[in-house]
C-alpha positions as CSV (number, residue, x, y, z in Angstrom):
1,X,327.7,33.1,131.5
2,X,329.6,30.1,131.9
3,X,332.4,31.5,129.4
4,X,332.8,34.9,131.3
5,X,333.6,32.5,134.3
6,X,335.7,30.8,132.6
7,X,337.5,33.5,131.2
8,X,337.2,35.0,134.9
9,X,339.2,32.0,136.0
10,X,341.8,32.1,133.3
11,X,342.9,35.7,133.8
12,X,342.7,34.9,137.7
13,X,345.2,32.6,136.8
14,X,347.4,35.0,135.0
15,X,347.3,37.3,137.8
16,X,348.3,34.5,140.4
17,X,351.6,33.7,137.7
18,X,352.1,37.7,138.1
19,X,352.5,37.9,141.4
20,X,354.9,34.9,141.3
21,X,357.1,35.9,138.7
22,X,357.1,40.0,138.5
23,X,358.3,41.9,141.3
24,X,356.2,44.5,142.8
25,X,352.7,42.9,142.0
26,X,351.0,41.7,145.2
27,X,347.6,40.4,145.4
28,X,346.5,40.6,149.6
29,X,343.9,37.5,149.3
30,X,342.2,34.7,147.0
31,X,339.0,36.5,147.3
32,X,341.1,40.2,146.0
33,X,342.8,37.8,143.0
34,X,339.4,36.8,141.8
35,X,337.5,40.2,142.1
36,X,340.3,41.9,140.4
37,X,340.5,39.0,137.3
38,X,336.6,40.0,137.2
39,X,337.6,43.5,137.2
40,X,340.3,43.5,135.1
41,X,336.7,41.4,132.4
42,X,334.8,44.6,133.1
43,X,337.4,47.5,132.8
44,X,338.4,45.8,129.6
45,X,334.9,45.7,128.1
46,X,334.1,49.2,128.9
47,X,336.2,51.4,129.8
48,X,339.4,50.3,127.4
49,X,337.2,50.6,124.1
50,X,336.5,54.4,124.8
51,X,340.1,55.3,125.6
52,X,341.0,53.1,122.9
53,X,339.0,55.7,120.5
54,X,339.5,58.7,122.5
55,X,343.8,57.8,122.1
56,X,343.6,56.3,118.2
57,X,345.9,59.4,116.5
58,X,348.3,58.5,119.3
59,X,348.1,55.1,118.3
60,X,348.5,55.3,114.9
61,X,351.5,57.9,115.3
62,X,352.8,55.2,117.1
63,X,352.5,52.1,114.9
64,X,350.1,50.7,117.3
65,X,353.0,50.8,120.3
66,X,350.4,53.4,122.8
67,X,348.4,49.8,123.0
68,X,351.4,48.6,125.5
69,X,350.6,51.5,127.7
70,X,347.2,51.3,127.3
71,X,346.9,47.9,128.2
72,X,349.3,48.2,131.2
73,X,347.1,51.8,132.5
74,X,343.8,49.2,132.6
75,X,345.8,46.8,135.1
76,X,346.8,50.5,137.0
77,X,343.5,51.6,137.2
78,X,342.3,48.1,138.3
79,X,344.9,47.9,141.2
80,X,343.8,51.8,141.8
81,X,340.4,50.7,142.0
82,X,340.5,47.5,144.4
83,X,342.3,47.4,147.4
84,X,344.3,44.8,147.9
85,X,345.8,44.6,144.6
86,X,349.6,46.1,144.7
87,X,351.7,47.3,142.1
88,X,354.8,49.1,142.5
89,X,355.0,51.5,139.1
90,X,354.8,51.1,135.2
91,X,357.5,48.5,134.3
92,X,355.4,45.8,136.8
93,X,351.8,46.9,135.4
94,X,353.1,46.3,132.2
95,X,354.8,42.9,132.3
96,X,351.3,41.9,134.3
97,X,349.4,42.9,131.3
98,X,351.7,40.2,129.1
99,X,351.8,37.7,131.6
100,X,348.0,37.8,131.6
101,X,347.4,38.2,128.0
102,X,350.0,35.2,127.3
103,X,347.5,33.2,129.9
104,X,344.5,34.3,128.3
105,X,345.6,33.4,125.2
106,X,346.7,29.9,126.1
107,X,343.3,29.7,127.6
108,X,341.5,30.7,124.8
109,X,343.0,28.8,122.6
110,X,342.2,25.6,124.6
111,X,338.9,26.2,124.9
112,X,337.7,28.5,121.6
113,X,335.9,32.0,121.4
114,X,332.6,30.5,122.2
115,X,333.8,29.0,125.7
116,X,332.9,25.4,127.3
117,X,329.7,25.2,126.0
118,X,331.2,23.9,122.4
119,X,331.9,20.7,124.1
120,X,328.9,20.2,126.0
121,X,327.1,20.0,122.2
122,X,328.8,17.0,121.6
């Protein structure tokens, strides 16, 4: 539990950093930036592994490229979803998918696939 948080907090993070650097993301309030980080978990564990599937020829006709749109169409459907959460087209759900991944990816890296509770072992 505590590394879903974690990882709740981290993409939170990389949504606050989108909203600050890519024009035509706006998150209304604190409370809307950390329901749609936990969103954003939830969508990604469910709903992106089916379409994932359900799109793989395109993807593979692609070289793996359809993964930039699916990626950016699960930070659509979370700002569909949740009200509160703004984005003005394509182009800004997309570069809010990178800024997030590069965040998550920084974060993961700090604190390893099994989350905080590798340090508390120590």
């Amino acid at each position: 539990m505590t590394g879903f948080v974690l990882r709740a907090a981290i993409t939170a993070i990389g949504l606050w950093i989108a909203t600050r650097w890519v024009p035509g993301v706006r998150i209304d309030s604190p409370t809307t930036l950390l329901l749609a980080a936990v969103l954003l978990g939830v969508v990604n564990a469910i709903v992106r592994p089916i379409l994932f599937i359900l799109t793989l020829p395109l993807t593979l006709i692609t070289l793996g490229l359809f993964l930039l749109v699916l990626n950016a169409a699960m930070v659509a459907l979370v700002a569909w979803i949740l009200p509160g959460f703004h984005l003005s087209g394509f182009r800004s759900a997309l570069l809010t998918w990178i800024i997030v991944w590069i965040t998550g990816w920084i974060g993961n890296s700090l604190i390893g696939h099994r989350g905080i509770e590798r340090y508390a072992r120590r």
